[in-house]
N, C-alpha and C positions, 0 to 999 in steps of 0.2 A: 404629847407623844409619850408612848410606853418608852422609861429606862429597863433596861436588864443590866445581871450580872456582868461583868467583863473581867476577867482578872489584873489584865494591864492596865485599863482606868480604873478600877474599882465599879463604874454602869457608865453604860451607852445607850445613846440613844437606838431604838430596836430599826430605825431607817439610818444609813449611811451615805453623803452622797461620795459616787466615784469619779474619776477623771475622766472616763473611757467618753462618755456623751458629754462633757463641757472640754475633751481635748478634742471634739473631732472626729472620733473614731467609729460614734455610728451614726453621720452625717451633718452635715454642714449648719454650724448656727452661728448669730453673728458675736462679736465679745462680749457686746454690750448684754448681751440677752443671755450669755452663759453667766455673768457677774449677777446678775439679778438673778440668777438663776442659785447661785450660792448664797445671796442675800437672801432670797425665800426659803432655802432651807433652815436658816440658820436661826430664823425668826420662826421657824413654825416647829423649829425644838431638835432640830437636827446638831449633836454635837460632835460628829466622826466625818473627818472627810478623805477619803479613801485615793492618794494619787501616785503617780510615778512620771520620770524623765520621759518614757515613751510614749504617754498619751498624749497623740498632736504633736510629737517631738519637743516635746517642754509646754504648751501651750494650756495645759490644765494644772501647771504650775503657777504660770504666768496669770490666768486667772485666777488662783488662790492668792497671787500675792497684792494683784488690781483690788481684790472683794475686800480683802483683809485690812487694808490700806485706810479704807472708809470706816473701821468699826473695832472696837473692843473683840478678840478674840483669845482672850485668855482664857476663857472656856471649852476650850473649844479642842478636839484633839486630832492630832494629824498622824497620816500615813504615807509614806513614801518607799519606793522598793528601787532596787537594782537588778538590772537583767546581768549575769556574772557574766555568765556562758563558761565554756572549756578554755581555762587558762593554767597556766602552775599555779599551786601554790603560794609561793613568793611576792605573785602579783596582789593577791584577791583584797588585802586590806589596802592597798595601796588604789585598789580601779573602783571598791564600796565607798571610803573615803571620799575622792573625788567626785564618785556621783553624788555621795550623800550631800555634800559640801555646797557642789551646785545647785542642789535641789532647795536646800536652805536659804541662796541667797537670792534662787528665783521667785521664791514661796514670800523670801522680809523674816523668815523667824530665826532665832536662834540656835533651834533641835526639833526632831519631830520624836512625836511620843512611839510609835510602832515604827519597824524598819522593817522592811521585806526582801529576802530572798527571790527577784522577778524570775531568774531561769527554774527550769525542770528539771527536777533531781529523779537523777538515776543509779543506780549501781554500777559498780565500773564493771561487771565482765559484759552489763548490756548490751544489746545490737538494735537498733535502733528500728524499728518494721518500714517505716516512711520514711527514705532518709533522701535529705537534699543538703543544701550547704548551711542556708540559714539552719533548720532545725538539729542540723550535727551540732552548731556552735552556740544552739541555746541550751543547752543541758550540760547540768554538772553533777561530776558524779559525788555519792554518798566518802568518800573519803578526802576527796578537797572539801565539803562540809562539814565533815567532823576534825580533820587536821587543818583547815584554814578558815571556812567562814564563820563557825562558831567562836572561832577567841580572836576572829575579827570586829564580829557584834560586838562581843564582850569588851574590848580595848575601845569601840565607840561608846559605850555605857559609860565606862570609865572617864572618857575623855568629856562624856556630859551634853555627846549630840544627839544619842539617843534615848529615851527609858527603854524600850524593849524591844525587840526582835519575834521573827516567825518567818514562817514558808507558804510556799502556794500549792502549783501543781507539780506533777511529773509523774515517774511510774508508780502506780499503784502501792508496790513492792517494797520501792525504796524510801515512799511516803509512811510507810507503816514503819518502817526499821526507822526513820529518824524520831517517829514518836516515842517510840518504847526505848531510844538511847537514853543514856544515862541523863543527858543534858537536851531533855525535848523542848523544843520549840515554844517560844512563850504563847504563841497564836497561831493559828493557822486558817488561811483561805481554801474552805471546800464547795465545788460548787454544788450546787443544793435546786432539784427543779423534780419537777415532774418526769420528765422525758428520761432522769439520771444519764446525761449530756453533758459535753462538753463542748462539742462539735467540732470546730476545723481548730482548737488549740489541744484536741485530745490525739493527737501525732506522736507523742512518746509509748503509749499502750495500744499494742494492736486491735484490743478491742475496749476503751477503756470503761473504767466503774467507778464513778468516785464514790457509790455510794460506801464502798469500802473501805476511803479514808473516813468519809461519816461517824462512819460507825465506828471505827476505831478512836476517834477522837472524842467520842459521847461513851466510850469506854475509858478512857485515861483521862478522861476531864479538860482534856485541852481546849483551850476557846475560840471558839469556832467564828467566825467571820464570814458567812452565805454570799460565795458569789453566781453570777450563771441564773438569778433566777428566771430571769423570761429569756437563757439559752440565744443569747445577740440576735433578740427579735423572735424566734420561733414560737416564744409562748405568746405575741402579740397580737395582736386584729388583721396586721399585715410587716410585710415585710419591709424598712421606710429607706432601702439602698437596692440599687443594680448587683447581681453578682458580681464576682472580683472576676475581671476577662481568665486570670489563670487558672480560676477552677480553684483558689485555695480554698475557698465557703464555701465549696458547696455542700459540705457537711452541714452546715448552717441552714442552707437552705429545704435541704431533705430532711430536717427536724421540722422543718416549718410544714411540709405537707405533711409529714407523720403526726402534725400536732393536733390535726382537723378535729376529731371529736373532743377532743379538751377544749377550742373556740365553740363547738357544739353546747358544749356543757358548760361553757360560762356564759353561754348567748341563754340559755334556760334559766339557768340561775341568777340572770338580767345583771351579771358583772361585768366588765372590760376582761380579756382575759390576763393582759399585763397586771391587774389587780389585783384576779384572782389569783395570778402566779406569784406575785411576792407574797400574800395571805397565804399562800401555801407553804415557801420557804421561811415565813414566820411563824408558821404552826409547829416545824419540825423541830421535836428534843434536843434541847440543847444549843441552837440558835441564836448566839449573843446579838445580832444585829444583822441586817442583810444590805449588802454592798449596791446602791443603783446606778446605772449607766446611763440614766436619763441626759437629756441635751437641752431641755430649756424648762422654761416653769408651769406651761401645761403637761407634759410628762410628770413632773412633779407632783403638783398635787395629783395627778391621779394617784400615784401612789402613797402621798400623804391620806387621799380621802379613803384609798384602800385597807392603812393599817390602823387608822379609826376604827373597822369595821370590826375590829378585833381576828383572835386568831380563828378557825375553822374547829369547826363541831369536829367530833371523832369519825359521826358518820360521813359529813362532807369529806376527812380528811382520805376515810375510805373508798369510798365512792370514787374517787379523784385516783386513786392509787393502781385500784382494777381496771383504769382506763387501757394501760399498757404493760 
């Protein structure tokens, strides 16, 4: 498997695995088969595994610490995050700790190499377009980040649980202002797809665009971490869950019929379209690695057999672009 650049490992493997499909989240597998499922990556050159306490509610923890148990992973580099939400300041090194903490003794390791920011940063005078209970209390705003979460990393760096830190999503706006602070983010998860999608977790932007942290991050050099790329299922063959009875996906799932001509076009071009969709997020400038949400080990190699294939022609990349 392709290494690339990273600046927080020094290279990554260019495939990731993430927690989201071995905790659960995009349908049911059994343990055994998510363990085997981190054992196949890990043997087919996969050295990033991308997780958090809320995948599965600890569960793709708890399979990092099952897999790991059985094998030499000193090679091997971990990611874990914190969902903050809206708290004072006072709290925020005190509730990152604890999760980190837990996270550690779920996982058997000592410290994880990346630590993630899991809420939505926004700006404080924000108004949120979509607002319910949960989504008010997952976003935090740009000044508890620069007056608390960043010299709370910094104090875990210190303390030797983490090497490095980074952010995810949130508003657009407020994602570009924590780039260009003084003190930017050692990494950053943007999500990266055709559709430029986020679907039912793009609720902090009335209309969102990641491709505008993209671009801003392949403008300042931040290292970029590709998640979203087959859009939780819409850039896939089909869709492998029920709707959520409350209507939260259905954003998700109306990326999945707007996706038709891109399955059109990768039924021509005789690929999977999940294939061609990480081929796509791997072709994209500046791309350290692309995050997958896969759930067992046929998922997998597809997309192992996918980034064999190398990355996409310029013209394929265009072709694919003028879809939408």
């Amino acid at each position: 498997m392709e290494h690339r650049k990273f600046k927080p490992f020094g290279s990554i493997s260019a495939l990731s695995l993430g927690g989201g499909g071995i905790g659960n989240v995009w349908g049911e597998t059994s343990r055994s088969e998510r363990v085997s499922t981190v054992s196949l990556a890990i043997e087919s050159g996969i050295n990033h595994f991308d997780m958090a306490p809320m995948y599965g509610k600890g569960e793709a923890e708890r399979v990092i610490g099952e897999a790991f148990n059985r094998r030499d992973h000193s090679a091997i580099n971990l990611t874990t995050k914190c969902r903050l939400g809206t708290i004072t300041d006072s709290e925020v090194y005190t509730r990152l700790n604890n999760s980190l903490c837990r996270s550690l003794e779920t996982m058997g390791v000592d410290k994880v190499n990346l630590f993630l920011l899991h809420s939505q940063l926004i700006e404080d005078d924000y108004q949120l377009p979509f607002l319910n209970e949960h989504r008010a209390t997952n976003a935090t705003t740009l000044s508890c980040y620069y007056n608390a979460v960043i010299p709370a990393f910094e104090m875990l760096k210190k303390e030797g649980k983490i090497d490095h830190w980074g952010i995810g999503l949130g508003q657009e706006e407020a994602l570009i202002k924590a780039i260009n602070h003084e003190h930017p983010p050692e990494a950053i998860q943007c999500a990266v797809n055709i559709l430029n999608s986020i679907g039912a977790i793009g609720y902090v932007s009335e209309k969102s665009d990641p491709s505008r942290v993209l671009l801003e991050c392949q403008k300042q050099d931040i290292p970029i971490l590709a998640i979203r790329a087959v859009q939780a299922g819409a850039l896939t063959s089909s869709m492998d869950r029920e709707p959520h009875p409350s209507g939260l996906d259905k954003a998700d799932f109306m990326d999945f019929e707007r996706a038709l001509p891109f399955r059109n076009l990768a039924n021509e071009w005789g690929e999977s379209p999940a294939s061609l969709a990480h081929r796509f997020a791997l072709s994209v400038k500046k791309v350290s690695s692309v995050v997958l949400g896969v759930k067992n080990r046929q998922e997998l190699q597809e997309c192992i057999d996918g980034e064999s294939r190398g990355k996409l022609s310029s013209h394929e990349m265009e072709t694919l672009l003028n879809l939408f």
